[in-house]
DRENPA-67277 format. One line per field, with one value per residue (C-alpha): residue in three letters; x, y, z negated. Coordinates in Angstrom, 2 decimals. Layout:
DRENPA-67277
type <- [ala / ...] .
x <- [X / ...] .
y <- [Y / ...] .
z <- [Z / ...] .
end
This chain:
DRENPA-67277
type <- [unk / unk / unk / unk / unk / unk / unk / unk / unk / unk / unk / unk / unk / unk / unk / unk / unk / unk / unk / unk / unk / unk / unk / unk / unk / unk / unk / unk / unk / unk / unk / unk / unk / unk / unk / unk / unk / unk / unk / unk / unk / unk / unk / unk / unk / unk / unk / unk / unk / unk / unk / unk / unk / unk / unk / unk / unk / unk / unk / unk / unk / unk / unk / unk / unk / unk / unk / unk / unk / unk / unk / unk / unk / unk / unk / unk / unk / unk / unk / unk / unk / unk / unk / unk / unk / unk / unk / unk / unk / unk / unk / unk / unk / unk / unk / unk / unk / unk / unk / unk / unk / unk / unk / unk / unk / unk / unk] .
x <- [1.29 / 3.32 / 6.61 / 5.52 / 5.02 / 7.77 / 10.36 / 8.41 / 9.15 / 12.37 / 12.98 / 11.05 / 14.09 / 16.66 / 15.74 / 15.18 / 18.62 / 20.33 / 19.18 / 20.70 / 24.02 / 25.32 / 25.87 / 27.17 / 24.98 / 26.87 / 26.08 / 22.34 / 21.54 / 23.27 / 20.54 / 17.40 / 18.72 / 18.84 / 21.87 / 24.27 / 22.74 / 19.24 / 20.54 / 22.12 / 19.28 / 16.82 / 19.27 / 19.04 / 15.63 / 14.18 / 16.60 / 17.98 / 21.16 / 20.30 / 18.59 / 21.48 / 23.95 / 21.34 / 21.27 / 18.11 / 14.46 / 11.08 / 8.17 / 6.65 / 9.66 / 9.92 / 5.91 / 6.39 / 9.08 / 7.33 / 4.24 / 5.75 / 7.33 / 3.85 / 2.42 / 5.27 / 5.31 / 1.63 / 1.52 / 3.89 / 2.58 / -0.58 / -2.32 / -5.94 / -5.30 / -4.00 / -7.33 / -9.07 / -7.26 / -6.06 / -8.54 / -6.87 / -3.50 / -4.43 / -6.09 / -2.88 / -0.81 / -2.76 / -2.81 / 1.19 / 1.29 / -0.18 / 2.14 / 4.47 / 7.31 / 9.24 / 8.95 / 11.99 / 12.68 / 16.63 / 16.46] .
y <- [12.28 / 8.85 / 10.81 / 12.37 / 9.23 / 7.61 / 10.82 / 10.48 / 6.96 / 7.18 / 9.48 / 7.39 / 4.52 / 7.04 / 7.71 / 4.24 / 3.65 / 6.79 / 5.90 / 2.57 / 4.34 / 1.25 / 3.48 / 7.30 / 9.49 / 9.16 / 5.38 / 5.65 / 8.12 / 6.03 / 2.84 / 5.00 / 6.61 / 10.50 / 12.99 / 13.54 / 16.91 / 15.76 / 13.53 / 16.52 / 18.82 / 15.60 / 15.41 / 19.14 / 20.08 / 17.13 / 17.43 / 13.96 / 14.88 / 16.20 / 13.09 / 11.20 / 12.76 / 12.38 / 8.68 / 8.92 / 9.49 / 10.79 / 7.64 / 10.26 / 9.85 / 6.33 / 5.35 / 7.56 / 5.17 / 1.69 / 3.55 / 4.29 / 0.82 / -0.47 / 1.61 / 0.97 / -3.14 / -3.14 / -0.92 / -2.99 / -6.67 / -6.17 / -3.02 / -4.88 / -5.10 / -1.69 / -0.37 / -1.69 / -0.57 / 2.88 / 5.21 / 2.56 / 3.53 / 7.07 / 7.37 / 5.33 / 7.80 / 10.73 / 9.54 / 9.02 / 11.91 / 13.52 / 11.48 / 14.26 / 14.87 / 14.40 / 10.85 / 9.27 / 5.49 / 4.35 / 2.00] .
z <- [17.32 / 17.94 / 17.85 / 14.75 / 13.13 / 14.53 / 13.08 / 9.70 / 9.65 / 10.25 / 7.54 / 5.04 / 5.89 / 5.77 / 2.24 / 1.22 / 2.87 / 1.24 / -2.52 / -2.44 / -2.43 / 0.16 / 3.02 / 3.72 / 5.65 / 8.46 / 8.68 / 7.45 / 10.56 / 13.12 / 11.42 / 12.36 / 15.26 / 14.29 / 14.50 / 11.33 / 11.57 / 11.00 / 8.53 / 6.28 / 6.80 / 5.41 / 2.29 / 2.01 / 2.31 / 0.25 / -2.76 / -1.98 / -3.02 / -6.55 / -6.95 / -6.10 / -8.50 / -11.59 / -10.55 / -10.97 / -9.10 / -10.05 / -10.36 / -7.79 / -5.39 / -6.00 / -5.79 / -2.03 / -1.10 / -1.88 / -0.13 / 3.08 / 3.23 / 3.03 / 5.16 / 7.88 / 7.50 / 7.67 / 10.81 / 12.45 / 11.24 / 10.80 / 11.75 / 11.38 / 7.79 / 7.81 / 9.14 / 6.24 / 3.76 / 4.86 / 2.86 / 0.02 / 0.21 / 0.85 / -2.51 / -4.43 / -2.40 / -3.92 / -7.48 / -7.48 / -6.29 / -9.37 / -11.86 / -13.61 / -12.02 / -15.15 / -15.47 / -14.56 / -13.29 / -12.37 / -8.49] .
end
């Protein structure tokens, strides 16, 4: 389960990385330590790159990112605190997740 999290994690900061359009995917995998291959097939398989050319995300997509970030610097700084407020974010997590996908929201 640890290596699960860890690969999810990392693809959670190679998407944050990828939609600030500051580095090429060939750079963002070498920052979180994955193949170029794994890399493209992330871009692929989640759309990323359809995102990308609209220049814009879903509040869905977005509200994921912020999550996982939260998620990840709470696991890491404080994982008491994370603990506690788990079923939180898990709830916030479901509710974005019902937003409608046609909202839009420029990073």
């Amino acid at each position: 389960m640890n290596q699960q999290v860890s690969r999810r994690n990392k693809r959670y900061k190679a998407k944050r990385l990828f939609f600030t359009h500051k580095y090429t995917s060939r750079q963002i995998a070498a920052k979180v330590d994955v193949t170029e291959a794994t890399m493209s097939k992330w871009v692929r398989q989640n759309g990323w790159k359809n995102q990308d050319t609209a220049g814009a995300v879903s509040l869905v997509t977005t509200f994921s990112i912020i999550s996982a970030s939260f998620y990840e610097h709470l696991e890491q700084s404080n994982p008491e605190l994370l603990a506690l407020v788990k079923d939180e974010i898990c709830l916030y997590v479901k509710a974005t997740s019902s937003l409608s996908k046609n909202k839009k929201v420029t990073l």
